[in-house]
C-alpha positions as CSV (number, residue, x, y, z in Angstrom):
1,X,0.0,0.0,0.0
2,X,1.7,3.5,-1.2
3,X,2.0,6.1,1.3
4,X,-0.5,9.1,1.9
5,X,-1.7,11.7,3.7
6,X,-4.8,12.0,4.6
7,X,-7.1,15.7,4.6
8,X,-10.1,16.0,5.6
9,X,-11.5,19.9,4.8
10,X,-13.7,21.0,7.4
11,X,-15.3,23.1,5.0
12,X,-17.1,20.8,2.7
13,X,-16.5,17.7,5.0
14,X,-14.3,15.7,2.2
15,X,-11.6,13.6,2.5
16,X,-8.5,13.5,0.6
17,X,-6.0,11.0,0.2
18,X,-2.1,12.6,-1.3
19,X,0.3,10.3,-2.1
20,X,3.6,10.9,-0.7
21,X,6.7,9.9,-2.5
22,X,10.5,10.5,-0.8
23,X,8.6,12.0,2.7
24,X,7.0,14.5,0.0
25,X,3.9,15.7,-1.3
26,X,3.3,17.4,-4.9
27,X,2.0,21.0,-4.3
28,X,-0.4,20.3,-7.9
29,X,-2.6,17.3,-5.7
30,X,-3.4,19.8,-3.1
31,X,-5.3,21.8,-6.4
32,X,-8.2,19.0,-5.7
33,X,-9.2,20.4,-2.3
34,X,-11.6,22.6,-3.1
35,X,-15.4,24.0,-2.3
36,X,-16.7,24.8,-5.6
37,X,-15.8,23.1,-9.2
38,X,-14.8,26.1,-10.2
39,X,-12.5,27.7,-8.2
40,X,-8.6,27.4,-8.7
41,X,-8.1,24.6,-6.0
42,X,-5.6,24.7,-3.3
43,X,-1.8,26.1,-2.8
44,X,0.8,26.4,-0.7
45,X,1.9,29.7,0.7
46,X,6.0,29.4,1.3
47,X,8.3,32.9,1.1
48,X,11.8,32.4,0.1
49,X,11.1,28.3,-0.2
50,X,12.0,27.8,3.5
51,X,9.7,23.9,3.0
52,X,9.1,23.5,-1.0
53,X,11.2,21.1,-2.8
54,X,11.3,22.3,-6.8
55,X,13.1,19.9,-8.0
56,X,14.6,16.3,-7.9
57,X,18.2,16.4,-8.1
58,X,21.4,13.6,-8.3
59,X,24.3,16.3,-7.7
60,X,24.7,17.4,-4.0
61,X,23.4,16.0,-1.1
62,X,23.3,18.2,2.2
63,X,22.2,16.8,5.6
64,X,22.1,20.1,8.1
65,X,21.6,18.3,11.3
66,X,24.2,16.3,10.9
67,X,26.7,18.2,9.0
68,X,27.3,16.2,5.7
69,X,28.0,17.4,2.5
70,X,28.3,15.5,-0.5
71,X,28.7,15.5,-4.3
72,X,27.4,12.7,-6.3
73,X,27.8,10.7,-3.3
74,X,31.1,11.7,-2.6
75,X,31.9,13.3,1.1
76,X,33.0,16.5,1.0
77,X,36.2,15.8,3.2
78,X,37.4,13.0,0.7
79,X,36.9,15.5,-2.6
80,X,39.2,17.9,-0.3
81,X,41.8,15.9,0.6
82,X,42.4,13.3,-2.3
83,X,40.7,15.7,-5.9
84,X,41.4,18.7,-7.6
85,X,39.1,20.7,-8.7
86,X,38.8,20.1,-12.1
87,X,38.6,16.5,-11.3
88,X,35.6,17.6,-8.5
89,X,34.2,19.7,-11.6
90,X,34.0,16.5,-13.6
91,X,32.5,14.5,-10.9
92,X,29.7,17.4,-11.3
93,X,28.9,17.8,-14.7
94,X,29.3,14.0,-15.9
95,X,27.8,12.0,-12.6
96,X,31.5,10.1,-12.1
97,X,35.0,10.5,-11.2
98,X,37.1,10.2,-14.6
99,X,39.2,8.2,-15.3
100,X,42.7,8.3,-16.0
101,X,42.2,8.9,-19.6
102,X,39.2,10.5,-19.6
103,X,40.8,13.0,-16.7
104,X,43.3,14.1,-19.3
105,X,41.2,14.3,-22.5
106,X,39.2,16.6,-20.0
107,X,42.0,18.6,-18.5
108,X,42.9,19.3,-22.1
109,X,40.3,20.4,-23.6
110,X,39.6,22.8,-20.8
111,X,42.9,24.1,-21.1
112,X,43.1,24.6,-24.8
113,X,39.8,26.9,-24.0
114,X,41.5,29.5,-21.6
115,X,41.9,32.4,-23.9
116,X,39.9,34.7,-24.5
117,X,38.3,36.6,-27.5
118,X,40.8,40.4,-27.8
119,X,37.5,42.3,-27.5
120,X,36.7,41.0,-24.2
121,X,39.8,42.8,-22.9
122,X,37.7,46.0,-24.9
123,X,34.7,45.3,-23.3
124,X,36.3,45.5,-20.0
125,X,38.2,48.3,-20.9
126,X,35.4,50.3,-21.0
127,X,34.8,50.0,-17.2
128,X,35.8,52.9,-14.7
129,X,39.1,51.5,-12.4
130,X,37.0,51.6,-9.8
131,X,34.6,49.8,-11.4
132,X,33.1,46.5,-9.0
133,X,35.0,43.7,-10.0
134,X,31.8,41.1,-9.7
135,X,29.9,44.1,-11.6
136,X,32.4,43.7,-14.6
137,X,32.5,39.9,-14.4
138,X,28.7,39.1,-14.3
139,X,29.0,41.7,-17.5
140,X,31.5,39.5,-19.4
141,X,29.8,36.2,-18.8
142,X,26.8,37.5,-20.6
143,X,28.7,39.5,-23.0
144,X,30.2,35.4,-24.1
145,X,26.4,34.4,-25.3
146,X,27.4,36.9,-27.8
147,X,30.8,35.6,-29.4
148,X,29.1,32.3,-29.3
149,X,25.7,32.5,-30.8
150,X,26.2,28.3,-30.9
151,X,25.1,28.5,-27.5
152,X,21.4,28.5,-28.3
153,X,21.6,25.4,-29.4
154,X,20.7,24.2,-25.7
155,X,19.1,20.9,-26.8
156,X,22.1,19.5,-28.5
157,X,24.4,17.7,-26.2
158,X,27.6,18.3,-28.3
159,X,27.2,22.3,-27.6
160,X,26.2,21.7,-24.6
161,X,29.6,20.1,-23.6
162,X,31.2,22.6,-25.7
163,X,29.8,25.5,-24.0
164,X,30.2,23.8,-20.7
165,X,34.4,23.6,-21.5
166,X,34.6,27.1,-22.4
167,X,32.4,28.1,-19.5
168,X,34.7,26.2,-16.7
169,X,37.9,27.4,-18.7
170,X,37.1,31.1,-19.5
171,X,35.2,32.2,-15.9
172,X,38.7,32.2,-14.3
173,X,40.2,34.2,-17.4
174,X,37.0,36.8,-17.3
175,X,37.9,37.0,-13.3
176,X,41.8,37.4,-13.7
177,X,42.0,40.1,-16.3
178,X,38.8,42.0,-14.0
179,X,41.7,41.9,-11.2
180,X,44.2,42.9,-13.1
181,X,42.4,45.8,-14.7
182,X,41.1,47.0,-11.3
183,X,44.5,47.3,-10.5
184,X,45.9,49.1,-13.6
185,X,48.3,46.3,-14.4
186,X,48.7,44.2,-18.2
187,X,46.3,41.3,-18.3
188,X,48.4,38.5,-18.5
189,X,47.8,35.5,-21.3
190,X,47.1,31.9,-19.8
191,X,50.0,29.3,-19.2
192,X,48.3,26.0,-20.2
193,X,51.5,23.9,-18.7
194,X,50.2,24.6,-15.3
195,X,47.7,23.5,-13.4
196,X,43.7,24.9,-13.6
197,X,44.6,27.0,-10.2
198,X,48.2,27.1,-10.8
199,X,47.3,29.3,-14.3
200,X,44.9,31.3,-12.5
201,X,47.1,32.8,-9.8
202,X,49.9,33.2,-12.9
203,X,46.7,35.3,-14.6
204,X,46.5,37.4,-11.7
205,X,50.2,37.6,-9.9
206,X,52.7,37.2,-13.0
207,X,54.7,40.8,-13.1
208,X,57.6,40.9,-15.6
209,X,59.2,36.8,-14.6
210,X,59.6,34.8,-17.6
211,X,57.5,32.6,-16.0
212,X,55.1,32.5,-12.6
213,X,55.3,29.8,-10.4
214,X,53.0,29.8,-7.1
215,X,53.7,28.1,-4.0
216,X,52.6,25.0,-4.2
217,X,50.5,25.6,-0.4
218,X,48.7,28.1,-2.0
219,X,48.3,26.7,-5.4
220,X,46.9,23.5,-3.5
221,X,45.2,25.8,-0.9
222,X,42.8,28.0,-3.6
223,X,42.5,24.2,-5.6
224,X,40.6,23.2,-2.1
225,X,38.6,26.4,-1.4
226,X,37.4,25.7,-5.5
227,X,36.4,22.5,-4.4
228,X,34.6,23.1,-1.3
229,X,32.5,26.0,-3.2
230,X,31.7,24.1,-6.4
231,X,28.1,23.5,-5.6
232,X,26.0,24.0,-2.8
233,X,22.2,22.0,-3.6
234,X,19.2,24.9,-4.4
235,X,21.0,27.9,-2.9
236,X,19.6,31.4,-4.3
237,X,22.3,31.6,-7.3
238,X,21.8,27.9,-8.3
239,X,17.5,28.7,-8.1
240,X,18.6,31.8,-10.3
241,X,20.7,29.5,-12.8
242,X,17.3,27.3,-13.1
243,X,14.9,29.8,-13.1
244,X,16.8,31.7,-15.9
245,X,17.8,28.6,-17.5
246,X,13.7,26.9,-17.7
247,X,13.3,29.9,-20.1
248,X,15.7,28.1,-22.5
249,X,18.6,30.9,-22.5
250,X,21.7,29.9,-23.3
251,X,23.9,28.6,-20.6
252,X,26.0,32.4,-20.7
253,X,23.0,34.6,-20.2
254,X,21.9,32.2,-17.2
255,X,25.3,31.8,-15.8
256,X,25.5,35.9,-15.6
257,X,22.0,35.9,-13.8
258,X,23.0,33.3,-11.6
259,X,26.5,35.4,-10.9
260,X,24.4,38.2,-10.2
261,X,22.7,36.8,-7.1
262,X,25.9,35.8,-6.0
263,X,26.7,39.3,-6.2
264,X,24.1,39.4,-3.0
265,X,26.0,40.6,0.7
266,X,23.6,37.7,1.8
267,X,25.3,35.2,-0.5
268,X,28.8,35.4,-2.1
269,X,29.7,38.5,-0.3
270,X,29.2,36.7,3.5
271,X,32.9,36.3,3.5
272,X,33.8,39.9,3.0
273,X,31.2,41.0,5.8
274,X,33.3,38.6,7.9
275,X,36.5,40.4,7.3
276,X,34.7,44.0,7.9
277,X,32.8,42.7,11.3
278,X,36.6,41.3,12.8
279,X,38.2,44.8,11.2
280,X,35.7,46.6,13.2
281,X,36.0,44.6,16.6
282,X,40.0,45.5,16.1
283,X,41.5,43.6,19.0
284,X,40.8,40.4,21.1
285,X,40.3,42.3,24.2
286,X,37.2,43.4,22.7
287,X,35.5,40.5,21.6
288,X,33.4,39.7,25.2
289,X,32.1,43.2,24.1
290,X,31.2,42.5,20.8
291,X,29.5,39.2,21.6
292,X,27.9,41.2,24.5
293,X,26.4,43.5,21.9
294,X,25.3,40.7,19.8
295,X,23.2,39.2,22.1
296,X,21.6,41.9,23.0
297,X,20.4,42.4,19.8
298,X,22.6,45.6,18.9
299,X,24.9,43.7,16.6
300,X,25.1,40.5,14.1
301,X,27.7,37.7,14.1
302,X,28.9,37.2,10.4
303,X,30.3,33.7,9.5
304,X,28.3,32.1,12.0
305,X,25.0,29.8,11.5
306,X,23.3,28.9,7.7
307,X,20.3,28.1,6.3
308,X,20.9,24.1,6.0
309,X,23.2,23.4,8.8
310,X,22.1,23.5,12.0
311,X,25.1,21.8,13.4
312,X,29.1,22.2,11.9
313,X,29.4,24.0,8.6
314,X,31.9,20.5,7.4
315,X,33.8,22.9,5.0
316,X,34.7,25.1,7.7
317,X,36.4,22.5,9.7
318,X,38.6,22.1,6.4
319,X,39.1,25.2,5.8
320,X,40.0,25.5,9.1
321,X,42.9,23.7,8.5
322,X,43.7,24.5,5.3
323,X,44.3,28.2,6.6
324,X,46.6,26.8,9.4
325,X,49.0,25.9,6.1
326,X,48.7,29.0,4.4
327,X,49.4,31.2,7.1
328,X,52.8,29.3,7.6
329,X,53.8,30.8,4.0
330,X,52.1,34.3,4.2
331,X,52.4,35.1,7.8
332,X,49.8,34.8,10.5
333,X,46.6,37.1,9.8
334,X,45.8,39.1,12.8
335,X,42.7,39.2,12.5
336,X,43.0,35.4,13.0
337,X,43.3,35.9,16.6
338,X,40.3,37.5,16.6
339,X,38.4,35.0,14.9
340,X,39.8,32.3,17.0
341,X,38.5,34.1,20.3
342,X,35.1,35.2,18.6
343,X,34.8,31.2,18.2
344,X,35.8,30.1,21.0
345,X,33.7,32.4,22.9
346,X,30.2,32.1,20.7
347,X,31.2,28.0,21.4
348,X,31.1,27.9,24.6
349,X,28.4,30.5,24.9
350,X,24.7,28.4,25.3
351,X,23.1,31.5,23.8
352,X,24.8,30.3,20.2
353,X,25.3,26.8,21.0
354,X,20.9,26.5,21.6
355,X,20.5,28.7,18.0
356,X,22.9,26.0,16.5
357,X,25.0,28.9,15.6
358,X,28.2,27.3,14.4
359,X,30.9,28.9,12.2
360,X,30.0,28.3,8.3
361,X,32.2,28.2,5.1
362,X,32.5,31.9,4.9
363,X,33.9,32.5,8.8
364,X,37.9,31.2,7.6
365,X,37.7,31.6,3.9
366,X,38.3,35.2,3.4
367,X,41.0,35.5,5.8
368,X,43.0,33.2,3.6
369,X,42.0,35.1,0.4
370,X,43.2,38.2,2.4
371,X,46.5,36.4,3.6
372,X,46.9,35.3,-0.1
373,X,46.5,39.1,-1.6
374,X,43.3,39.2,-2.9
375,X,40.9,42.7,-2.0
376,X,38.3,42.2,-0.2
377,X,36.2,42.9,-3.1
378,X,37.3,39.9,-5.8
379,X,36.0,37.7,-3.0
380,X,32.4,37.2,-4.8
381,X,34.3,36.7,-7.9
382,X,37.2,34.1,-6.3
383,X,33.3,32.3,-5.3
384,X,32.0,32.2,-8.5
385,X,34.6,30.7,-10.3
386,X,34.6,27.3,-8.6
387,X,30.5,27.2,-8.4
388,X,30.5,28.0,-12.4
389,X,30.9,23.6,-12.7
390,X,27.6,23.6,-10.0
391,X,25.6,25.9,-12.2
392,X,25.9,24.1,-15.1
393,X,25.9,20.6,-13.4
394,X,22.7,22.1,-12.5
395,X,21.4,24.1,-15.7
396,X,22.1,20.3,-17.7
397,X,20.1,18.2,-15.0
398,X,16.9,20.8,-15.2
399,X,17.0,20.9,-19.0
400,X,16.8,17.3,-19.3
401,X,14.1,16.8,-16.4
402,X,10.8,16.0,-18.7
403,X,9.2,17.2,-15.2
404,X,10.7,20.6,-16.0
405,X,8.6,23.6,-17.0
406,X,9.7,27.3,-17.2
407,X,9.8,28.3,-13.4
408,X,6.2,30.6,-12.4
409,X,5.8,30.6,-9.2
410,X,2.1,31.3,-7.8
411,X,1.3,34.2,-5.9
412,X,-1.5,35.3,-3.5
413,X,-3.1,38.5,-4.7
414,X,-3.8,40.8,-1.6
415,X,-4.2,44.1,-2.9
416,X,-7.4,46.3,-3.9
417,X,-10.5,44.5,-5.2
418,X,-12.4,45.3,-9.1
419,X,-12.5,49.5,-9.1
420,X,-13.5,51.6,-11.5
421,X,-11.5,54.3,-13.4
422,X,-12.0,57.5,-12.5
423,X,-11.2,60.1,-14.8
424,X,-8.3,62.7,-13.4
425,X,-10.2,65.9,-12.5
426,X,-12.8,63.8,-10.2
427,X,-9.9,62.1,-8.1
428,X,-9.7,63.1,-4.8
C-alpha cells in the first residue's frame, strides 16, 4: 500500500488522500481540495522556499543536522583531501569520477579553452578603475552568449559540452583580467602547462618573470577552497541558474543571472562582511564586548550559522585547516586571533550553541583570500569561479528533467478589489 496523507476539509467535510513519494507531497494534488468546481483549488503559501522542494536532483546531497555534504555521493572531506578541482568539476557535470584517460582528455580540452576573444579585454576596458569587479564579471559572462551564438543550441548535447568547457575554462580568465584591470596592471595571457589554479594565480600575480610559479601551499590551498564552493544544492544563485535557464537561454546569459545573485551581501559577499565585522571589533580584548552587543540584539555575528546546517558547517572544519598551512607561507593574519577568540567564545556561549549557531564556510575563507593578496572585493568573484561547474551541473540536470517547466511561481493576490477608473479631474 503507497504512502498518503490523509485531509479532511472541514469546510465541505471531504476527505482527501495525497500520495507521498520520498517524505513529500506534490504542491499540484493539493489543487483537488476545493469548495466549488470552479474555483482554482488549493496552494501552498512558502516565502523564500523555506519547505518547497522544486526539483529532484542527483548532484549534491546536504544533511544540516548532521553536518554532511556531498557531491554525487562523494563526502566533501574525501573531494578535499584526495581531488582537484577540475577532477571535482567533472564528478559534477558527468555524474563520475574520470578516469585516468578521460581525466586528461578533460584537462585538455579545458585548457586549450583558456583564452579569451581580444575584444573581451575591450569590453572591459570600458569600465571605470573603480569599477566592482563582480559588476564587470557578471558583465562579461553574458557578453560570451554573444561571441558564441552556438550557444542556443541548448538541446544538442555536443554544444552543450562545448559550451560547458569554455564556461569552466574562460570564468577564471574573465575574473583574472577583471583583477588585473582593477589594478591598472597588463592582463596577463594563460599558461596552459600549469595546473587549472596554478594558471589562474599566474593570470592574476605574473609581473615581468619569464615565468610564474606559485607556491605550491597556495596553489593546492585556492585548488581546495574551489572545491569546497563548487556547488551547494538549491541555494539562491543555483535557483537563479534554473529559473533563468527553464526559459531556455543559453547557458551564458543564465550563468551571468546566476553570478548576479551571487553578487548578494547575503550570499557570495558573506565572506567579505566577515573580514569587515573582525576589522571593526579591532582587538581580542574586545571581543566579550562585541558578543555582548550581539546578544543583546545591537549587533550580528557574520560567519556564523546557515540556512541548512544547523550543526558544523563541514567545509569550515577544512578550511580550518587549510588556513593553518597558508598562514605558515604568508604570515599569521591578525585578525586570526580575533576570529579564534570570537569562536571560542560564541562556542562555549549556550546562547549560540541553543541557536545552533556554528561557524559556516565563509567564517575562515576570506581570511586566507586576504592572507593570499586578494581585496576584499574579488571575494564574490574568487566564489564564483569554482560554483560555475555547480551551475551548469545544475542548468544540464533541469533541461533534461521532462518534469521541467519554465519556473512561475504562484502568488496570492492581496491588494485592492475590481475599481472603476476615474477620470483625473474627479480624483480626490
Amino acid at each position: 500500500m503507497a504512502d498518503t496523507l490523509t485531509i479532511t476539509d472541514n469546510r465541505t467535510g471531504k476527505t482527501y488522500e495525497i500520495p507521498i513519494q520520498d517524505n513529500t507531497i506534490r504542491a499540484m494534488d493539493l489543487r483537488q481540495i476545493r469548495v466549488t468546481p470552479d474555483e482554482f483549488g488549493m496552494m501552498t503559501y512558502d516565502p523564500a522556499f523555506m519547505n518547497t522542494a522544486a526539483c529532484r536532483s542527483q548532484i549534491t546531497f546536504i544533511d544540516g543536522d548532521r553536518g554532511i555534504l556531498m557531491y554525487r555521493g562523494y563526502p566533501i572531506d574525501q573531494l578535499a583531501e584526495h581531488s582537484d578541482y577540475l577532477e571535482t568539476a567533472y564528478l559534477l557535470l558527468f555524474g563520475d569520477l574520470p578516469t585516468t584517460s578521460q581525466f586528461e582528455q578533460w584537462t585538455q580540452q579545458v585548457m586549450r579553452h583558456t583564452m579569451l576573444h581580444e575584444n573581451i579585454k575591450k569590453f572591459l576596458e570600458g569600465f571605470r578603475y573603480d569599477a566592482h569587479p563582480m559588476g564587470m564579471f557578471l558583465s562579461a559572462v553574458g557578453a560570451l552568449s554573444t561571441f558564441y551564438p552556438d550557444a542556443k543550441n541548448i538541446f544538442d548535447p555536443a554544444s552543450r559540452r562545448l559550451q560547458t568547457i569554455r564556461l569552466i575554462a574562460k570564468v577564471p580568465s574573465i575574473a583574472a583580467y577583471v583583477f588585473r584591470h582593477t589594478i591598472g596592471r597588463p592582463y596577463v595571457l594563460p599558461d596552459n602547462e600549469l595546473s587549472f589554479a596554478g594558471n589562474f594565480l599566474n593570470m592574476l600575480f605574473r609581473m615581468t618573470e619569464p615565468r610564474y610559479r606559485s607556491h605550491p601551499v597556495l596553489e593546492r590551498a585556492l585548488d581546495v577552497l574551489f572545491i569546497l564552493h563548487a556547488d551547494h544544492e538549491q541555494n539562491c544563485s543555483t535557483h537563479a541558474m534554473r529559473g533563468i535557464g527553464s526559459s531556455h537561454a543559453d547557458p551564458y546569459s543564465s550563468l551571468a543571472g546566476a553570478a548576479a545573485a551571487l553578487y548578494g551581501p547575503l550570499h557570495g559577499g558573506a565572506n567579505e562582511a566577515v573580514l569587515r565585522m573582525l576589522t571593526e571589533i579591532g582587538s581580542i580584548d574586545k571581543v566579550p564586548a562585541f558578543i555582548k552587543r550581539v546578544k543583546a540584539g545591537e549587533g550580528r555575528l557574520m560567519g556564523f550559522g546557515h540556512r541548512v546546517y544547523k550543526s558544523y558547517d563541514p567545509r569550515a572544519t577544512i578550511i580550518k585547516r587549510i588556513a593553518d598551512l597558508v598562514f605558515e607561507v604568508t604570515g599569521r593574519n591578525p585578525l586570526l586571533n580575533i576570529a579564534l577568540e570570537l569562536e571560542r567564545i560564541a562556542l562555549s556561549d549556550d546562547y549560540f550553541v541553543s541557536r545552533k549557531l556554528y561557524p559556516n564556510v565563509d567564517f575562515y575563507s576570506g581570511l586566507i583570500y586576504q592572507a593570499m593578496g586578494f581585496p576584499v572585493s574579488i571575494f564574490p568573484v574568487l566564489f564564483a569561479i569554482p560554483r560555475t561547474a555547480g551551475w551548469i551541473a545544475q542548468w544540464e540536470e533541469m533541461l533534461t528533467d521532462p518534469e521541467q517547466k519554465i519556473a512561475r511561481p504562484r502568488q496570492i493576490y492581496i491588494g485592492p478589489a475590481k475599481r472603476d477608473y476615474v477620470t483625473r479631474e474627479k480624483r480626490r
